[in-house]
N, C-alpha and C positions, 0 to 999 in steps of 0.2 A: 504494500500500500504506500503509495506515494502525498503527503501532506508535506509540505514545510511551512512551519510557525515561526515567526520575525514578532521587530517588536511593531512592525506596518499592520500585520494582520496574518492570514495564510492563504495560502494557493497550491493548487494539485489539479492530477488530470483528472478529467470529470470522470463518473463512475467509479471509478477506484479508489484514489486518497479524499477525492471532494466529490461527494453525496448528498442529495437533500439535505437527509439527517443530520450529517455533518455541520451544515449551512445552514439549517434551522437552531442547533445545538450555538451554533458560534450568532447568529442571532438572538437567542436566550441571554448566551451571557452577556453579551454586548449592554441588551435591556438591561439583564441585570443592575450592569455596574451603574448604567445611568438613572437608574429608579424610577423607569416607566416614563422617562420625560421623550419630547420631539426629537426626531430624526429625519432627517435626511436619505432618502437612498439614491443611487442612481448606480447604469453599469455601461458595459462599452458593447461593442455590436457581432459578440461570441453565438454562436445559436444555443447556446446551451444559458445564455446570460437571463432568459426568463424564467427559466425553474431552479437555477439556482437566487435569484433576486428572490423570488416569489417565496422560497425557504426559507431566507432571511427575513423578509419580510412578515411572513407569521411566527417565528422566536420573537422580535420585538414584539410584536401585537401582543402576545400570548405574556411578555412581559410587563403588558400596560403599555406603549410606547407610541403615541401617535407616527405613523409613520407619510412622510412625504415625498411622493414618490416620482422624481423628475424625470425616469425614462432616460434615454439613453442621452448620456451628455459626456462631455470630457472631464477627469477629474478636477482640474482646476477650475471647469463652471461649477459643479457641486461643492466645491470648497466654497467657492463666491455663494452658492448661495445658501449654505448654512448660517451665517452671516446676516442675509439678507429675510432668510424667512426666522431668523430668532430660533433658530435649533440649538439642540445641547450636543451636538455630534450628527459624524454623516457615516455612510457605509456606499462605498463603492466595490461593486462587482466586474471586477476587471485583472488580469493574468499581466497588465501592463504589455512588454513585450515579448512575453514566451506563447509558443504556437498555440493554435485555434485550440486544439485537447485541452489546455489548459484553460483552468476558471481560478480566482480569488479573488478575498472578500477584502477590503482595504478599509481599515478604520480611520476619520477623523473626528478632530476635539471640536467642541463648541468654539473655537479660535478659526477653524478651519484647516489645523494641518494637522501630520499623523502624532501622535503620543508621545509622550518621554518614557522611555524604559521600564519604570517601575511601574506608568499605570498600564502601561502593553503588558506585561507580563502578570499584574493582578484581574484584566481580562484572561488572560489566559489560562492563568490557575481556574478561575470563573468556569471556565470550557472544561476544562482536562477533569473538574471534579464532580461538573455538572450541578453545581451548587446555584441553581437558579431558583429566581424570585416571579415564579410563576403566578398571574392573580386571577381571579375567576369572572365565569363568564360577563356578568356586569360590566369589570373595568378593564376588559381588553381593547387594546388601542386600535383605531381606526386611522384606515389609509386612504389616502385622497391621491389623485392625480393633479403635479403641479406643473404648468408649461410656462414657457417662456427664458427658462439659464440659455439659450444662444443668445439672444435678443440683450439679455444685462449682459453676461460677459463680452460681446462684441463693443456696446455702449464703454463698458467703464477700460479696457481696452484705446480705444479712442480718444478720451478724456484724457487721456498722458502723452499720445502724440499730435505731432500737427497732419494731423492728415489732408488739410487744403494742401500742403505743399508735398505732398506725394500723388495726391490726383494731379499733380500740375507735372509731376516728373512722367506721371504715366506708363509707370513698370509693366512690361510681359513679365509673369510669374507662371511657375509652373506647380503645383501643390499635390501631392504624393499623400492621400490621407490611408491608404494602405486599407478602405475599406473598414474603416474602423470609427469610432466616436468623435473625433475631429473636424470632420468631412462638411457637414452642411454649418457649422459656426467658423470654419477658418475661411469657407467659403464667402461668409455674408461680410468675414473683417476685412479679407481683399478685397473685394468689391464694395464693401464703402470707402477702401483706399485710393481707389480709382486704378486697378489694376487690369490689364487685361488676362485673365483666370484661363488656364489649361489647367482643365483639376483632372486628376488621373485615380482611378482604384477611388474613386466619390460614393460606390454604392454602403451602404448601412449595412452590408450583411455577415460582415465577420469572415470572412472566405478570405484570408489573407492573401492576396495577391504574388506574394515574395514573407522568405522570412524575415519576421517583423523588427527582429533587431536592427535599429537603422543605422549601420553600418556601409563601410566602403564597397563590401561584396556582395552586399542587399540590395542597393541602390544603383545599377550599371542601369538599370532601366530607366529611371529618372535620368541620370545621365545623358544618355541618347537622346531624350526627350526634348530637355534641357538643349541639345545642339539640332534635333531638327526645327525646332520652333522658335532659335532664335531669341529666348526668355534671357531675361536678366540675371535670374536665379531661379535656383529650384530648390523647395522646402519638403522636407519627408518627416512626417507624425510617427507616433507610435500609435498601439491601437488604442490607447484612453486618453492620445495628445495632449503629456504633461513636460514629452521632450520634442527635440526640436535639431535636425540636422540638415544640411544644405551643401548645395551644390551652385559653383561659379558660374557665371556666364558663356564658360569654356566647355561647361559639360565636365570640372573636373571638382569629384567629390574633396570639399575641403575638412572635413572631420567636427564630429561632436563637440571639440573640446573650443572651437571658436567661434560658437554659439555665445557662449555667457563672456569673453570677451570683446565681441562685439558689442551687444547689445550692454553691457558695463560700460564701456567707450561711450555712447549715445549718452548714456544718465550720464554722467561722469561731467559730462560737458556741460551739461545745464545745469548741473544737480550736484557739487562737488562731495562728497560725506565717502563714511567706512563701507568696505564689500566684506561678505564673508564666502567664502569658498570652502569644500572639503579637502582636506590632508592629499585623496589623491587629484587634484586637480590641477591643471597646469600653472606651469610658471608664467603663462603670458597675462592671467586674470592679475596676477604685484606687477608685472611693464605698464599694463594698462593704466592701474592705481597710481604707477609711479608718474606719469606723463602727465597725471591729470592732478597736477600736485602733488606729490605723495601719499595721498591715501592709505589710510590703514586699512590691511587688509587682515581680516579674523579665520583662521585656519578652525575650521570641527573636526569631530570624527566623520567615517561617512557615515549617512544615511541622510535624509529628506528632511529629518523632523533635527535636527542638531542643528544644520545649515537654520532652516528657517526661525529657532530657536534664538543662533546667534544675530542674523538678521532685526529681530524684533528686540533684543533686551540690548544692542550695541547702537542702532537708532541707524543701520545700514542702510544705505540707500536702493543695492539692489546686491543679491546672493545667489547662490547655484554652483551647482556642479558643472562636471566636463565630462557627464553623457550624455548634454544637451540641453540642462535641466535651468531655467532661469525663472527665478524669482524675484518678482516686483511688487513688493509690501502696497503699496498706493491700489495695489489689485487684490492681488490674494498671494496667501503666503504658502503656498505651495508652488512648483514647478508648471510652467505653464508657456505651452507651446504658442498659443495666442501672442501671447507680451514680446516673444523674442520676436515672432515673423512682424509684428509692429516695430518693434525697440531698433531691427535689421535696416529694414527697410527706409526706417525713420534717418535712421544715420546715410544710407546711401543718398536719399533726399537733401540732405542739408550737407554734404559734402562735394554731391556731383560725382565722387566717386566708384566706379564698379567696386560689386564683390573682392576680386580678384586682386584691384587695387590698396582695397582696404586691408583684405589677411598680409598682402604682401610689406603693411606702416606697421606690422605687430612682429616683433623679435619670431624666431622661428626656433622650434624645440620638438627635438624626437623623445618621443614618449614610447616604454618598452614594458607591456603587460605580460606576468607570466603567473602560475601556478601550478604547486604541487598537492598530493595527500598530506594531511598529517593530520595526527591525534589532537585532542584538547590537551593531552596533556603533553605532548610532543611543543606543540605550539608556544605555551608557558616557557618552555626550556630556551627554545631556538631565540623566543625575545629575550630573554637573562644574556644569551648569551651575545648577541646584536648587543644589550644595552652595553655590557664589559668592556667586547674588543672596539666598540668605538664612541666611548664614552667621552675621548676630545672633542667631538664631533659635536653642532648644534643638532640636539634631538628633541624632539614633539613625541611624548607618549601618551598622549589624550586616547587614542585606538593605534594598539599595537608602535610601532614607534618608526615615525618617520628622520631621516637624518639629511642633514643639509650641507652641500658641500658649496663654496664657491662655484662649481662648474656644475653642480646641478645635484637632486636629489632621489632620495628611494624608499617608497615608504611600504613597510611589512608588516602585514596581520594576518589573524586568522579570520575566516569566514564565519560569521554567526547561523549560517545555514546549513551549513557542510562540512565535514572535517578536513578544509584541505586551506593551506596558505598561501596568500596574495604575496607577490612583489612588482610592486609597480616603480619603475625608475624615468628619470625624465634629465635632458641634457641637452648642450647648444647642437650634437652631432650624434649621429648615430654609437660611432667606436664608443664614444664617449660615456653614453646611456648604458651599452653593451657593460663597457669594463666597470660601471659604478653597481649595476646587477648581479655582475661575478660575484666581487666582493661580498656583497653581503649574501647571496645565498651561496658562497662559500662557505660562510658560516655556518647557515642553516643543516648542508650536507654533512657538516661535521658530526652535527648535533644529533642530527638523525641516522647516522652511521656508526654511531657509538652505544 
């Protein structure tokens, strides 16, 4: 049986690890914890995303929980609009981007974004012990049908850029929604941008077109696209459009991780304040900071809800990761693929400059992703002994410990899902990334050969 539990919520393939039951039981405790108050649902455009919604949806009821039910939106519309309808949390049904088989169930706070640690994990306990707070028939919560999250999210989108002066640039865009929740709201934001719209993979039905990690080897089809029609850029969603990856005017895929410096760049310039980014995230989001006065820029651990976390208690102006993932408080404090294709675009507009032009004013940095197996308690070891042999070294061990060299960095952890360890290294040149990765899973092989 395939489930993984996170402190986001869980996900599995449907019928096996994710089951109604399963899905009504993780709705229970959900209510639980919240004691029968308003909720939020929504899910992304899986076929299996109505019986599993629909399962969640009667655990809350069943826990007293009015439930409101927006149908299928992108997560960062239901973030917005927990918010806007006075909910106490939201739940989205959505696998992000692992294949169609896959479903989960995504929890957020009455804030709008996912949980801090300890109350994920006393949801969880909630689940695993089946300690629910069940009420009877009387005071079971009722669900209503709530429309309109494309309509606000598009609107408050808008309200942070100039979009008169992008109808006046009059970008060819090509938009990749991968058939997924995205599709008719990223739709309605470029065309009230004044774009001319090649949307590709627009239908709602979940049949992923390509796999949906929007990667450089996913995306040759946009690519093509991208060069027969002549577009300025090309944007590729995931399936619940919370990340955001693009493609040059060349047809040549420029990678996730210059998504949130871009669109930092745009704020940056108007907006001068602190960014926060996660540990594994490039060094170009501190070039960007630094250009734009020096900006402080706040390192987390990874995950969604730390980033936005830092964002909101350091008074950051915008935050995110480098798989795409950009966060604009003025919006919603979650990841949201809307803000960046605005935030992008916005900057192309007020510079005159291509894509192409733009990645090529931001320092250039090879980034080297790798992993192995290892035990939990393996993992314990290999950091002690990372912290030891380079204890000279500027180190972050907020998650696992990343070290910093003048010529670049390499940050090591374990996976909270899997028993296997990350090294992610990053540098001005390839050899460079290469030899600072040796190094430390040098280490590592030691550790685990002993």
């Amino acid at each position: 049986m395939t489930l993984i539990i996170s402190v986001s919520g869980l996900r599995g393939i449907v019928g096996e690890g994710l089951t109604p039951q399963v899905a009504c039981d993780y709705g229970c405790a959900f209510g639980t914890y919240l004691e029968g108050k308003r909720v939020v649902l929504a899910r992304d455009t899986r076929p299996s995303g109505p019986t599993v919604s629909g399962a969640v949806k009667a655990g809350l009821a069943a826990c007293g929980c009015d439930v409101l039910d927006l149908g299928v939106v992108s997560t960062p519309g239901a973030a917005l609009m927990i918010r806007r309808l006075d909910a106490n949390g939201g739940v989205v049904v959505t696998a992000s981007h692992n294949p169609s088989e896959w479903n989960g169930i995504k929890l957020l706070s009455g804030q709008g974004w996912a949980f801090p640690p300890e109350i994920a994990n006393e949801i969880r306990g909630i689940f695993e012990s089946k300690s629910f707070r069940l009420v009877g028939a009387l005071y079971m919560g009722r669900a209503s049908d709530q429309g309109g999250t494309h309509e606000q999210h598009v609107e408050a989108v808008l309200s942070h850029v100039d979009a008169d002066r992008m109808c006046r640039s009059g970008f060819k865009v090509v938009l990749d929604s991968i058939n997924g929740a995205g599709g008719e709201g990223g739709a309605r934001l470029l065309q009230a941008l004044g774009c001319e719209l090649i949307h590709v993979n627009a239908e709602p039905n979940g049949r992923f077109a390509h796999t949906p990690e929007p990667t450089a080897e996913n995306l040759k089809g946009l690519c093509e696209i991208v060069r027969e029609h002549g577009a300025q850029i090309g944007f590729a969603q995931d399936p619940d459009a919370d990340r955001l990856a693009m493609v040059d005017e060349n047809g040549v895929y420029i990678g996730e991780e210059y998504t949130l410096a871009l669109a930092a760049r745009q704020v940056l310039a108007s907006r001068p304040g602190p960014v926060a980014a996660n540990l594994s995230t490039s060094r170009m989001i501190d070039e960007v900071a630094r250009s734009a006065g020096n900006q402080t820029v706040y390192r987390t651990p990874v995950g969604e809800a730390h980033v936005a976390r830092a964002v909101l208690e350091n008074g950051c102006v915008i935050g995110g990761e480098g798989n795409g993932g950009v966060i604009d408080p003025r919006v919603v404090p979650v990841r949201d693929s809307f803000v960046a294709m605005g935030l992008v675009l916005d900057l192309m507009a007020a510079t005159g400059k291509s894509l192409s032009q733009l990645v090529a004013e931001i320092p250039r940095f090879t980034m080297i992703k790798e992993k192995f197996p290892c035990s939990q308690e393996k993992i314990a070891a290999v950091l002690e002994a990372v912290r030891g042999e380079l204890a000279d070294q500027r180190l972050n061990e907020s998650d696992g410990i990343r070290i910093d060299w003048p010529e670049g960095w390499v940050h090591v952890r374990g996976s909270n899902t899997e028993p296997i360890m990350r090294i992610i290294g990053e540098a001005t040149d390839q050899a460079e990334a290469e030899e600072l990765i040796r190094r430390v899973r040098g280490i590592a092989e030691r550790v685990l050969g002993s």
